[in-house]
N, C-alpha and C positions, 0 to 999 in steps of 0.2 A: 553490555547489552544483554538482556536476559530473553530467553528462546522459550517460546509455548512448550511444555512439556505433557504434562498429563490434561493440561486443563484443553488443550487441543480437540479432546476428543468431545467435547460437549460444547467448543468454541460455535457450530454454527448455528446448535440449538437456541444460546442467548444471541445471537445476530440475528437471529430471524425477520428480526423486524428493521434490519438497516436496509437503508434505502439502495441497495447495491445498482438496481436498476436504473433510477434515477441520475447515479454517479455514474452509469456507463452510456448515460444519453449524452451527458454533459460532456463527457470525456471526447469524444465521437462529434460532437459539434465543436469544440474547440481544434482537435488534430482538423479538423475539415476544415477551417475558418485559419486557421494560424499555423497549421502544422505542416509535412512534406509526406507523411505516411500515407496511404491509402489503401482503404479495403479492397480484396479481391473478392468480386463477385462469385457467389456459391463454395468460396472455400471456407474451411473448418473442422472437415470432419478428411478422415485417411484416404474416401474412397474420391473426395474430391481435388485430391493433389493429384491426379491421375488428369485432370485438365490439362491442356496445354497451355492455355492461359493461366488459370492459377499458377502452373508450374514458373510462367517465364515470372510474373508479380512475386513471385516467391524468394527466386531468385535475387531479389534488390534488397540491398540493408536497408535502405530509405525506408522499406515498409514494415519494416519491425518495429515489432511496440514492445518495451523491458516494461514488468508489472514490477518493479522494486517493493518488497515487503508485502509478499502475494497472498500470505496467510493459506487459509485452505483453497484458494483458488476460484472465488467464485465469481468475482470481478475478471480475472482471468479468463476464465469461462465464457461472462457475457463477453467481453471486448471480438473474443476469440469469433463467438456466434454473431458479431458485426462483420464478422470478415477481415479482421487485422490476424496478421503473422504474430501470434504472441512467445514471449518468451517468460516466463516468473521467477523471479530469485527470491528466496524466505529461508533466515538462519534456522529455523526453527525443522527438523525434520520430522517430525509429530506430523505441524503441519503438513508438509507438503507430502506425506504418506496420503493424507485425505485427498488433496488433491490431486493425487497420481492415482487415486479412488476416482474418480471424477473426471478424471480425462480416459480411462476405462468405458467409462458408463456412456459417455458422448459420443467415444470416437474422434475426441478433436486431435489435434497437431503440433500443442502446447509442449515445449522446452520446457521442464522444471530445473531449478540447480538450486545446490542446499550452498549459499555463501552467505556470507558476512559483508552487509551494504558496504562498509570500511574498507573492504579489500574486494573491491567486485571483479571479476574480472570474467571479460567476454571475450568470445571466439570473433567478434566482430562489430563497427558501429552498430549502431541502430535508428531507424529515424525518429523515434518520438521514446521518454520516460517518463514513466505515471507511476506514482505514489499517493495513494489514498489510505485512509485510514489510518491517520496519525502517525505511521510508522516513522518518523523523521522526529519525534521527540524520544523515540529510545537511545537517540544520541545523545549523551547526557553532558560534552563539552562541545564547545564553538568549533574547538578541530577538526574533534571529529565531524564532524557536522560541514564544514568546508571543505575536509579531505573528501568525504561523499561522493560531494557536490565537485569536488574534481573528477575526480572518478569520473561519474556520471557526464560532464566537460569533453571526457577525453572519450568515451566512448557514443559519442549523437556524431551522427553522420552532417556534414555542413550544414548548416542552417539547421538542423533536430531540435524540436520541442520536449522540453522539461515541465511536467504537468505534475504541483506537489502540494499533500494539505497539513496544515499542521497545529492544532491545540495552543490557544494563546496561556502568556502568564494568568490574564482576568479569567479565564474558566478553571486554570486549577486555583490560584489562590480567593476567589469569589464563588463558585460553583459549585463544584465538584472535590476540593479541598477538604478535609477531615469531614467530610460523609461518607454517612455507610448507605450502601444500596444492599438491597437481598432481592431473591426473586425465586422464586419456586414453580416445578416443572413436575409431571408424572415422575418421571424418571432420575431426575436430576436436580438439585436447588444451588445454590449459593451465596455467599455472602461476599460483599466486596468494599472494605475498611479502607477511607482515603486516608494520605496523614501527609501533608501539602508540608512542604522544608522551604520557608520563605526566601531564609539569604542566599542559597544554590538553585531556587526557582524549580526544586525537585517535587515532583506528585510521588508518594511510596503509597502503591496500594496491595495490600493483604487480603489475599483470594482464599478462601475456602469451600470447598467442592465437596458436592454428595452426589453420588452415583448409583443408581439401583445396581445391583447385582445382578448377571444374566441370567445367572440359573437362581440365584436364590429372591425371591422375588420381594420378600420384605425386609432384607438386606443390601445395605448401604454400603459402598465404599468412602472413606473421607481423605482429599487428599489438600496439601497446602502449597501454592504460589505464592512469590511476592516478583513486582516487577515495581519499574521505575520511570519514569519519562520526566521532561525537562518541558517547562513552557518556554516560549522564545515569544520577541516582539516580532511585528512586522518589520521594524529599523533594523533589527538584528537580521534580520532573514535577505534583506534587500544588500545591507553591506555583507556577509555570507557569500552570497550569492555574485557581488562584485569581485570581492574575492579569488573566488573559483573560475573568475575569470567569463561567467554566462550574460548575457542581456538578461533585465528582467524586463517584462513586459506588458503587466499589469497584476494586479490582486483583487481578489471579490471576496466576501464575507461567504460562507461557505451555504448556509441557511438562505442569506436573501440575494447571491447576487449579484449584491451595491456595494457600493466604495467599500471598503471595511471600517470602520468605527474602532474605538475604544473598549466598547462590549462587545465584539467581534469573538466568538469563541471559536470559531475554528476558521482558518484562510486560508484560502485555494491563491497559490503563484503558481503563474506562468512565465517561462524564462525560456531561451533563445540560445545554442550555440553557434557562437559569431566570427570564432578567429580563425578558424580552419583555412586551409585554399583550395578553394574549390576545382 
């Protein structure tokens, strides 16, 4: 699994325009609709743990929400400003330096922890796990990928919602597969070289980053990533998922919604822990 390092620091400037928002409506009407978590009113920020009620909500593991693969935090953030107990895990500590930026600047109440989804390991269940934003294809074998997803099993509170999306084979080998994208910023550009490995279903894509210099103003830093992610089918994800022993409980195309299709690039599962005793 390869860790955001340098490219970290210019990560939110190209996200600018993802729809973070939108995935924390979505997110928030599903834990509502299917889930056991619930938001504490008015909590979020240090000075509103100082409620009584917030405190006693605070209190229940039921109502934690794990951002698995939290990146800099801003999904985090929103859920957080919903009013969920959040907690964030991201291997990458680049990242979550930004994010521990940002839970400064807020005031919220956010747990960060620098682990590895593969070996996650919490101080306690939790009632609901969200992973947005592809992170579950930087698992690059099926093991891994269902050890996770035990993991993740063994730490939801009875009945906890597993809320995950992840990048089909059809958008890296038809889409986004040996293209190049670039994009250019005041401050910042870069290039980003696909190169799709058809028989391991591997995406390899090669980052290269400019960076204005702080002081020196027409001066550029250039630095290089390469990272990896794995397409999976929805078959593969539902048996996965059997596997690790979860309910699954349905899948939507991530874009519209509806069933998922075959040109599905990206698909939101929802999944269910079921064997606990309550």
């Amino acid at each position: 699994m390869e860790a955001y390092t340098d490219f970290a620091q210019v990560y939110d400037t190209f996200m600018d325009e993802t729809p973070y928002e939108e995935w924390a409506q979505f997110l928030a009407e599903v834990i509502e609709k299917y889930g056991i978590s619930k938001p504490c009113v008015n909590v979020g920020t240090k000075s509103d743990l100082k409620q009584e009620n917030g405190a006693d909500l605070l209190d229940s593991e039921r109502n934690l929400v794990l951002d698995l693969g939290c990146g800099t935090g801003r999904l985090t953030e929103l859920m957080s400003k919903k009013g969920y107990d959040m907690i964030g895990v991201d291997f990458s500590q680049e990242m979550l330096n930004i994010a521990l930026e940002k839970k400064e600047a807020s005031g919220s109440n956010i747990l960060y922890l620098c682990q590895d989804m593969r070996e996650l390991d919490l101080y306690s269940t939790v009632g609901t796990v969200i992973s947005i934003c592809d992170s579950v294809n930087y698992l690059l074998e099926e093991e891994e990928v269902e050890e996770t997803f035990r993991l993740v099993n063994n730490y939801l509170y009875p009945g906890g919602l597993f809320v995950f999306d992840f990048n089909t084979v059809y958008k890296y080998e038809q889409v986004i597969g040996d293209a190049t994208i670039a994009e250019n910023r005041d401050d910042c550009s870069f290039i980003w070289e696909n190169y799709y490995h058809e028989e391991e279903c591997i995406n390899e894509y090669d980052l290269t980053i400019f960076v204005r210099d702080g002081e020196e103003e027409d001066i550029f830093r250039r630095f290089n990533e390469t990272h990896y992610q794995r397409g999976y089918t929805l078959a593969q994800m539902k048996e996965l998922i059997k596997k690790a022993r979860l309910k699954f409980l349905f899948a939507l195309d991530a874009d519209t919604h509806e069933e998922p299709t075959e040109i599905s690039e990206r698909i939101y599962i929802i999944a269910r822990e079921c064997e606990k005793q309550k």
